[in-house]
N, C-alpha and C positions, 0 to 999 in steps of 0.2 A: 469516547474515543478508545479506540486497541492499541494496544502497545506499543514499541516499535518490531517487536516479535511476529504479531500477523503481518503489518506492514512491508518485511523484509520477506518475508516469503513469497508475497504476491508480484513486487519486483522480480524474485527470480521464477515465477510463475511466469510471469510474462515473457522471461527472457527463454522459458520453455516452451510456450505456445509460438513465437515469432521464429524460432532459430530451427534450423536445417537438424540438425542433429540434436537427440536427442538423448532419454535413457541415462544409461547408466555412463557411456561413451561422453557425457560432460561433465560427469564427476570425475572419468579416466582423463581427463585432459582438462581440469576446471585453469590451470592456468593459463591457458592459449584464450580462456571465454571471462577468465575474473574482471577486466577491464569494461568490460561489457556489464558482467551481470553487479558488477558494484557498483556501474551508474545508472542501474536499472533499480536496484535496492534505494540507490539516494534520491530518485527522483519520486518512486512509491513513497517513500517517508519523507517528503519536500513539503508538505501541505503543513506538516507540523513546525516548522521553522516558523510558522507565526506565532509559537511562543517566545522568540528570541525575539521578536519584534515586539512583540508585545511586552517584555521584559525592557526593554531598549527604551520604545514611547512612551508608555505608559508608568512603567514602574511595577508593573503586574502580569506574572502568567498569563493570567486567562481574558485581558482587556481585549482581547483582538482575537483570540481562537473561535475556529469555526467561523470566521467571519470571509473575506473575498479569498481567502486562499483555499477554502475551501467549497469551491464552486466550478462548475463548467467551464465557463469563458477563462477564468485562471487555468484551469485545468489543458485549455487548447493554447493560451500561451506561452505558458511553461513549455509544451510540446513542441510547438513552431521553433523557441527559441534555445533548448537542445539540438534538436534538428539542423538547424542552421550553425552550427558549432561539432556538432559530431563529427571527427574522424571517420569512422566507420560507415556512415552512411551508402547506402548504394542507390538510395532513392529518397529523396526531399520528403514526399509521399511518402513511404515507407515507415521512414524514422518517424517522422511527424505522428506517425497510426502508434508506433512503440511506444515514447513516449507518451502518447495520450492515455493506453490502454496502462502504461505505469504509474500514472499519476492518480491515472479514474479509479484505478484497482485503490487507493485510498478513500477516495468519499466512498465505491459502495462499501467497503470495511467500516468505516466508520458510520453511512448510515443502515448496517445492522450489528449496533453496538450497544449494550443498554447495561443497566444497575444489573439487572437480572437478565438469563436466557428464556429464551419460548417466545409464544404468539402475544400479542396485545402486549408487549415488552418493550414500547417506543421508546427510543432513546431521544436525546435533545435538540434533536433536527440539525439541519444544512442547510444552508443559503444554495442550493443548488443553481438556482438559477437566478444570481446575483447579477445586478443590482438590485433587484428586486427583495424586498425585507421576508418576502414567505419562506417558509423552512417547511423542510421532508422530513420525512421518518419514515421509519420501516416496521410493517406491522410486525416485523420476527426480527427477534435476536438472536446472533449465532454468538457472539463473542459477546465476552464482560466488559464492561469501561473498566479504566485504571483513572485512581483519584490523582489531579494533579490543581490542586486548589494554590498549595504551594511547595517550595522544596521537600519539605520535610513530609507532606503526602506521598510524593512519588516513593518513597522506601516504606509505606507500609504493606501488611503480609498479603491486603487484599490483590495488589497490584503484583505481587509476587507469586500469587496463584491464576490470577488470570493471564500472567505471564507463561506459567505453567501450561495450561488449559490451551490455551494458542498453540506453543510448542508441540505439545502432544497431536492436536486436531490438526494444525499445520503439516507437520512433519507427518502424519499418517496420508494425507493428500498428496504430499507429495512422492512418500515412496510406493502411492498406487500409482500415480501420472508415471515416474520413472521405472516401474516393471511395464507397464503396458507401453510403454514406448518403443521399450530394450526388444519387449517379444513384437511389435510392429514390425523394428527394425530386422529383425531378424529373419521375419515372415518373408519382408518382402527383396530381399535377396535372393 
């Protein structure tokens, strides 16, 4: 699994792809869009709360991760029932697609996420298409997993450079998306 560092970006990834404005113009006004793009962040990093469940039932991190929360059918009900709760909505449809596209923006993260980067770098699959017990994988890694076996994993240096590695490759995606948007914008005035 990735951080919650690519996670959050791909929340506000989406909140770039579905929103009217664009560029640099939502950085100049992030607080009229923060409402939005911080429950676009929480819902892309939602799938991982099944550590806290798994904490809760089990007694253990990792009893329940990657298991139905990290799957399709979850992934369109989490969507549906945002949706049905969102202020903002202007269409049932709409929201329901943002949501979906925030949520799914976590399993493909996580499934091209491995020990290592590069091709034949399967990571530990996905119940994608849950109930069913078959898991995916992705034949390329773009991101490093971060160890979360227990507390005391989460703060070591590996998870703190692949925390890094995200940031930098994140944050470089995104300030190409936001110049090419700015000079769209601009164009087509």
């Amino acid at each position: 699994m990735a951080s919650p560092v690519a996670h959050s970006f791909a929340g506000f990834w989406t909140f770039l792809c579905f929103h009217r404005e664009g560029g640099f113009s939502v950085l100049q006004n992030w607080r009229r869009f923060a409402l939005q793009i911080g429950l676009l962040i929480f819902v892309a990093n939602a799938a991982d709360l099944d550590f806290l469940l798994s904490l809760y039932v089990r007694g253990n991190l990792n009893a329940l991760h990657h298991g139905f929360t990290h799957s399709i059918l979850f992934a369109a009900i989490v969507a549906v029932a945002f949706a049905a709760i969102s202020p903002s909505a202007r269409s049932f449809f709409r929201s329901s697609l943002i949501y979906f596209a925030a949520y799914g923006s976590h399993l493909l993260i996580d499934l091209v996420t491995s020990d290592r980067l590069g091709w034949n770098a399967r990571g530990s699959g996905l119940p994608l298409f849950w109930p069913s017990r078959e898991e995916w994988g992705s034949p390329i890694a773009l991101f490093l997993g971060v160890q979360h076996k227990n507390f005391r994993a989460l703060w070591e240096m590996q998870n703190a450079l692949a925390s890094l590695y995200e940031l930098l490759v994140c944050g470089a995606i995104t300030a190409m998306v936001l110049i090419l948007r700015s000079k769209y914008e601009q164009n087509s005035q």
